[in-house]
C-alpha positions in Angstrom: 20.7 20.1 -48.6 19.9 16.4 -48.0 17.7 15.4 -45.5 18.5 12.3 -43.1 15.7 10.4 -41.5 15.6 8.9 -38.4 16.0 5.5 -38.4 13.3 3.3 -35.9 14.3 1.0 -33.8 14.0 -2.4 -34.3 11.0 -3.6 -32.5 10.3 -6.8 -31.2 7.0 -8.2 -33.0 5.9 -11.3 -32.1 3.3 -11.0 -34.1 1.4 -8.3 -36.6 -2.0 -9.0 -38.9 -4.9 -7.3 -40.5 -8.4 -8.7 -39.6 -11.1 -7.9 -42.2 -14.5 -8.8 -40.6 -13.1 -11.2 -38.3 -10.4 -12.7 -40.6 -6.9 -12.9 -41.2 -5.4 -11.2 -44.3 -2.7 -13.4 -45.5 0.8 -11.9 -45.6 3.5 -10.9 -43.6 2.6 -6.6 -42.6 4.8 -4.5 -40.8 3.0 -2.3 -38.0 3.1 0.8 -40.6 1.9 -1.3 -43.3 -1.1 -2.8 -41.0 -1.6 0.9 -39.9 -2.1 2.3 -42.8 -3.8 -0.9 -44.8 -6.3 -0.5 -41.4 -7.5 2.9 -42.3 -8.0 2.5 -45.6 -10.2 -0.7 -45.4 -13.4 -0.5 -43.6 -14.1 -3.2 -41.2 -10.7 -4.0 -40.7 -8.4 -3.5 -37.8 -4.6 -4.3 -37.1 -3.5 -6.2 -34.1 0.1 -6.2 -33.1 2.2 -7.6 -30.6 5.1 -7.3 -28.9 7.4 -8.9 -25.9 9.6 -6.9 -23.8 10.3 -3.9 -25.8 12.1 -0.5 -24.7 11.2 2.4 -24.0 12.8 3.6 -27.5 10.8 0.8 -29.0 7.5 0.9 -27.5 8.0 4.7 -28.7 8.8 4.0 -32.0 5.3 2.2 -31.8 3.3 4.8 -30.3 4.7 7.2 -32.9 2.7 5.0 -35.9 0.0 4.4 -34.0 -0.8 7.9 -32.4 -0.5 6.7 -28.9 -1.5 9.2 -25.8 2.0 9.8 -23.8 0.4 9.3 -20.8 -0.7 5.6 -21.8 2.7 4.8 -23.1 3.9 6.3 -19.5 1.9 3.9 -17.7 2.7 1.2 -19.7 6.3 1.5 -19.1 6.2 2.2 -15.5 6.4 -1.6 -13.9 4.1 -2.9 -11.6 1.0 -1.3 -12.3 -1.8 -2.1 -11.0 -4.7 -3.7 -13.1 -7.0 -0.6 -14.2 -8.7 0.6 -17.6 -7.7 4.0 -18.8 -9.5 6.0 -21.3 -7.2 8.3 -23.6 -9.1 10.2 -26.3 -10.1 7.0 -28.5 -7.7 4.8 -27.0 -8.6 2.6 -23.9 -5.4 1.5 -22.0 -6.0 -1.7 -19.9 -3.2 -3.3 -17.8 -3.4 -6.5 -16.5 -0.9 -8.7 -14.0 -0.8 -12.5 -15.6 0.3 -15.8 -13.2 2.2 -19.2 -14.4 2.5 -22.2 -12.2 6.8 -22.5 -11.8 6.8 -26.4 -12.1 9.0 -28.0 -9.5 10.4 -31.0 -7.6 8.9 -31.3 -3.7 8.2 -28.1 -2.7 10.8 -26.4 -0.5 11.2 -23.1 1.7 12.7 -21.6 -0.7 11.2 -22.7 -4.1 9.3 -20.2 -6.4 5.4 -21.4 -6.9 4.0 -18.9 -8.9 6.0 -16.6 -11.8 4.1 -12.9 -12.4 4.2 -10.5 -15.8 2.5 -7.9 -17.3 0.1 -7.2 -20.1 -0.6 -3.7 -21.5 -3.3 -3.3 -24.3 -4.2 0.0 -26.3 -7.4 -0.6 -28.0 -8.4 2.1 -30.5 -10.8 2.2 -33.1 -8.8 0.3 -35.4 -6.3 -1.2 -33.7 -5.1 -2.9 -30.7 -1.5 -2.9 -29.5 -0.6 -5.4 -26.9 2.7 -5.5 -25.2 3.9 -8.6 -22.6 6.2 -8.4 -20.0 8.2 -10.7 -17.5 7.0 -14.1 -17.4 3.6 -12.9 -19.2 2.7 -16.6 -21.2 2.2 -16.2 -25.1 -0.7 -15.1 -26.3 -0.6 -17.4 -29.4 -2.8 -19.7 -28.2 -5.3 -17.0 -27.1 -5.0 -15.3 -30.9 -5.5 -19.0 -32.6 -8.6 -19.7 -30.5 -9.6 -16.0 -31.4 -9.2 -16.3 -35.3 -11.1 -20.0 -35.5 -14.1 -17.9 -34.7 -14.6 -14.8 -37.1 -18.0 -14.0 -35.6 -16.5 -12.6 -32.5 -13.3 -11.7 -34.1 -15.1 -9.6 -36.2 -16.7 -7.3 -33.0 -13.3 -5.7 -33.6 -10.1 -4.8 -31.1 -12.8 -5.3 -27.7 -12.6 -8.9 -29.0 -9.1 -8.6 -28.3 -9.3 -7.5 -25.0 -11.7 -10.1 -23.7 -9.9 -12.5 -25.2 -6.7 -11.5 -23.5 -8.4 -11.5 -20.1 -10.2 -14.6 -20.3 -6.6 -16.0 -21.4 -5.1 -14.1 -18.3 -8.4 -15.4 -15.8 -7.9 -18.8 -16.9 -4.6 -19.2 -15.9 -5.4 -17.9 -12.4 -7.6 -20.6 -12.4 -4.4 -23.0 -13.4 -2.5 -21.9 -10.8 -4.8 -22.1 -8.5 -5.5 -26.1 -9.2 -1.7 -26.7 -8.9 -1.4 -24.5 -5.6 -4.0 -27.0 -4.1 -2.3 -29.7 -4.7 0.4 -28.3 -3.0 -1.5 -27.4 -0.2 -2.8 -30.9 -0.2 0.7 -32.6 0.5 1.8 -30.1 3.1 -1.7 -30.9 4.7 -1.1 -34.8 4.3 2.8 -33.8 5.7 1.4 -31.8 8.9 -0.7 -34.6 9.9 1.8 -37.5 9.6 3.4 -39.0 12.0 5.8 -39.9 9.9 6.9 -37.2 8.4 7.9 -34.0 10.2 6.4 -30.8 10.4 8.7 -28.0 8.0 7.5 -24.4 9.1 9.6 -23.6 6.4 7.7 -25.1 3.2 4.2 -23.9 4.8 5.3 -20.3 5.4 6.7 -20.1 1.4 3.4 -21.6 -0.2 1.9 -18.9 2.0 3.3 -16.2 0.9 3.0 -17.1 -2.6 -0.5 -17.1 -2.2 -0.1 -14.0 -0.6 1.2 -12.4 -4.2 -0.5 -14.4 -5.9 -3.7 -13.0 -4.3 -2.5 -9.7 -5.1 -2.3 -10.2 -8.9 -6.1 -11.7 -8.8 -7.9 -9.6 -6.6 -7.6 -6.1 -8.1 -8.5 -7.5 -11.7 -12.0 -7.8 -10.3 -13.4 -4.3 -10.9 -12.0 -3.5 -14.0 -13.1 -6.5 -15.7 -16.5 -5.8 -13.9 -16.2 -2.2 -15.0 -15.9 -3.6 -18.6 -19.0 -6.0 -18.4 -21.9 -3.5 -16.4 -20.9 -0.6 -17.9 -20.8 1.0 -21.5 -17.5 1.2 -22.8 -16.7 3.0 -26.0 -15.4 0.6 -27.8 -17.4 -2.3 -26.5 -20.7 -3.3 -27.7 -23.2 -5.1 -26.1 -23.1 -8.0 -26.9 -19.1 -8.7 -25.5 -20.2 -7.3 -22.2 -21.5 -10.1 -22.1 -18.4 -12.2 -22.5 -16.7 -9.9 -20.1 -19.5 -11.5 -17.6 -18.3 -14.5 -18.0 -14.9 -13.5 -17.2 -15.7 -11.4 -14.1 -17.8 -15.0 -12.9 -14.4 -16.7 -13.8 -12.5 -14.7 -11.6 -14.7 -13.9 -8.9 -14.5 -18.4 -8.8 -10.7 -18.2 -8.5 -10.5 -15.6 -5.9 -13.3 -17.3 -4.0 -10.9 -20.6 -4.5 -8.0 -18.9 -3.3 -9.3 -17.2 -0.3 -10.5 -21.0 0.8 -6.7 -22.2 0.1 -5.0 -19.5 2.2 -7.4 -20.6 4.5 -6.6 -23.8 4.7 -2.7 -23.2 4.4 -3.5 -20.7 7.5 -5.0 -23.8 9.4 -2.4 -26.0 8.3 0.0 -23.4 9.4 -1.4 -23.0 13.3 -1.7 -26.8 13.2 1.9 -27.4 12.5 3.5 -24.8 15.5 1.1 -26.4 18.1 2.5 -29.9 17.0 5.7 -28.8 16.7 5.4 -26.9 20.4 4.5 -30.7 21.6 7.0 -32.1 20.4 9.2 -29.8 22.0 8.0 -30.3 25.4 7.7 -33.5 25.2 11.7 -33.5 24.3 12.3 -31.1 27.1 10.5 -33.7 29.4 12.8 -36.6 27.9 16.1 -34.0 28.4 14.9 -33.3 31.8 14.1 -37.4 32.8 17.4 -38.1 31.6 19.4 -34.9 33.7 17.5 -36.0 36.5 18.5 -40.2 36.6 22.0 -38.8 36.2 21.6 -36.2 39.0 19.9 -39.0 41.1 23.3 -41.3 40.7 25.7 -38.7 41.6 27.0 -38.0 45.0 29.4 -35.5 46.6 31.4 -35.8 49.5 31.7 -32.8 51.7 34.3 -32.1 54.1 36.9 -34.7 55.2 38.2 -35.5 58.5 40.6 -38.7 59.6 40.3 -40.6 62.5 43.1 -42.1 64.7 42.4 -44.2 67.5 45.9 -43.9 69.7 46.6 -43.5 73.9 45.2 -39.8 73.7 42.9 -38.3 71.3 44.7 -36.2 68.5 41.6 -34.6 67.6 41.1 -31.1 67.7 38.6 -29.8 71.4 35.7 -28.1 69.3 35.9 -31.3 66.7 35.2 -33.6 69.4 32.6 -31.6 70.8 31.2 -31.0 67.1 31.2 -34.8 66.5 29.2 -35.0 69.9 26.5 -32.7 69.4 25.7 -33.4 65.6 25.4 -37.4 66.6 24.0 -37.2 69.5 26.7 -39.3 71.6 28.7 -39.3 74.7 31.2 -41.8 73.9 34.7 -41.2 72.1 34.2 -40.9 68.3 36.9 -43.6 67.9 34.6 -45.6 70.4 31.0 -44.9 68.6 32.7 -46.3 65.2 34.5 -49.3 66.2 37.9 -48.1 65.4 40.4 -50.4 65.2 44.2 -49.3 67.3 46.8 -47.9 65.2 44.2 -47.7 61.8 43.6 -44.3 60.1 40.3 -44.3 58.7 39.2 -41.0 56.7 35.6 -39.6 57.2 32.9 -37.8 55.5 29.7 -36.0 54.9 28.1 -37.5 51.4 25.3 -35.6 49.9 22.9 -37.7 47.5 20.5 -35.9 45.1 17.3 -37.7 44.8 14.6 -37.6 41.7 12.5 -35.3 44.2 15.6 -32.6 44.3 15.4 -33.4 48.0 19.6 -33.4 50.5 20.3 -36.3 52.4 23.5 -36.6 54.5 25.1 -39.3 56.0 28.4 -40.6 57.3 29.7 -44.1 55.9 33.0 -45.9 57.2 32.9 -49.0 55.2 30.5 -47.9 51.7 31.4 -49.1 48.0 32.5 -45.8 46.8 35.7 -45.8 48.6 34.2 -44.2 52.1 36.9 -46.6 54.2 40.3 -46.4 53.2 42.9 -47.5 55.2 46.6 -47.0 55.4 49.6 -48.0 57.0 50.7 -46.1 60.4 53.1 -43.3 59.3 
């Protein structure tokens, strides 16, 4: 009976080395060949890396490497929050990274800040490190690392610190470019030229908002790793580790000042922007009242005939009599001339004070006096 072996997957290695006290060992290795040239040489660890592998990959890796289940778990699951894990000889360290998105002007709707992952299993001889999402490289991070064998040689806790100072720094980036951000959408709010988009202000908020929430939760961890004695990590990197923590404690301090001023910028802007309102519901209001204050309505209509006898009705004579006050024959009190028709009415004017008047014209611009032939 022939036995079949499993295939692996393919895994996606960015890359894979054997350090022998803090050097490189020339040579392309595949993570079972670093493995097992790792245990066999003292002094010597493998450090691998990988960028968005599967489940069935990151298995295949755990599998050569002995991994704990529960650390491959939590390095699957997304999202997790930054925390050290110790399983058996493996400590398990996740960690959120940031990268400036470059952009034109800034916009309600542009992204500022991109998010990943980093998961690293340190063990006693190796160190897995696996990047997700928009995680930057960690090229740069492994050249700086291998130019100095010294600390390279303090084994895969080198590895680690050098991750997170790589990580910290790059809070630190992002911070700088949010502020400059900030800075123009301060220099916008208090322009007079320029108008006042809630919009833009409320999205570099809430980027800061996230991003404040990849930053702050790194703190303890990376103080855990630099007060306290870590298996794994000698005394002299907690040290280094300090250094981090100092970093990081400068960019939240940083960022807590920025959503401050974003905040400020922020109340500044409505309260303009509610000014600016009432000062155009003033204008809107000026404007409806000079074209209230021009208007006129006439009310009622009545026509006057001046003959032998008096066409008009009893209680309309009377009416006309009592509102003006006068004895005489309407026709009489206006001048009426014999055989003319002459309509009359009440007008109404609306002044700028909202306040009626009423009065009766027989001879007025708008057309009060208009005469016609005898029917």
């Amino acid at each position: 009976m022939t036995a079949h072996n499993t295939p692996r997957p393919w895994v996606p290695v960015v890359d894979c080395a054997l350090y022998e006290y803090g050097r490189r060992r020339p040579g392309q290795l595949s993570p079972e060949e670093a493995m097992d040239a790792a245990r066999t040489t003292p002094s010597a660890f493998a450090w691998i890396g990988l960028h968005a592998s599967t489940a069935d990959q990151l298995q295949a890796v755990a599998g050569v490497f002995a991994l704990h289940p529960l650390a491959v778990e939590h390095a699957l699951e997304a999202h997790q929050r930054p925390k050290p894990e110790r399983y058996d000889d493996t400590l398990f360290l996740g960690l959120r990274t940031a990268a400036y998105v470059e952009h034109g002007r800034l916009t309600p709707t542009a992204d500022l800040v991109g998010t990943g992952e980093i998961m690293a299993f340190a063990g006693r001889d190796f160190i897995v490190v696996v990047r997700h999402d928009l995680s930057e490289p960690l090229t740069g991070a492994r050249s700086r690392l291998e130019a100095d064998p010294e600390r390279l040689a303090h084994g895969p806790a080198a590895v680690l610190h050098a991750i997170a100072d790589s990580v910290v720094d790059q809070y630190l980036d992002v911070v700088t470019a949010l502020e400059t951000d900030a800075d123009e959408i301060e220099n916008d709010a208090y322009s007079p030229d320029t108008g006042h988009d809630i919009g833009r202000i409320y999205q570099l908020k809430r980027e800061l908002v996230e991003l404040k929430r990849t930053v702050v939760p790194l703190a303890r961890p990376v103080r855990g790793l630099a007060v306290r004695r870590v298996p794994g990590v000698d005394r002299e990197l907690t040290a280094y580790f300090r250094d981090v923590a100092d970093h990081l404690t400068q960019a939240a301090e940083r960022l807590t000042a920025l959503t401050e001023l974003v905040d400020n910028t922020l109340t500044m802007a409505l309260a303009q922007t509610g000014l600016r309102q009432n000062h155009d519901m003033r204008r809107i209001s000026a404007a409806a009242l000079i074209a209230i204050r021009q208007a006129s309505y006439f009310l009622s209509k009545i026509e006057l005939r001046r003959g032998k006898a008096s066409t008009m009705a009893l209680w309309r004579k009377r009416l006309l009599i009592a509102t003006f006050h006068i004895a005489a024959d309407a026709a009489e009190h206006f001048g009426l001339p014999r055989d003319r028709t002459v309509t009359r009415g009440s007008q109404i004017e609306v002044l700028t004070r909202l306040s009626l008047t009423a009065h009766v014209a027989n001879d007025g611009p708008a057309g009060l006096e208009l005469p016609c032939p005898h029917a």
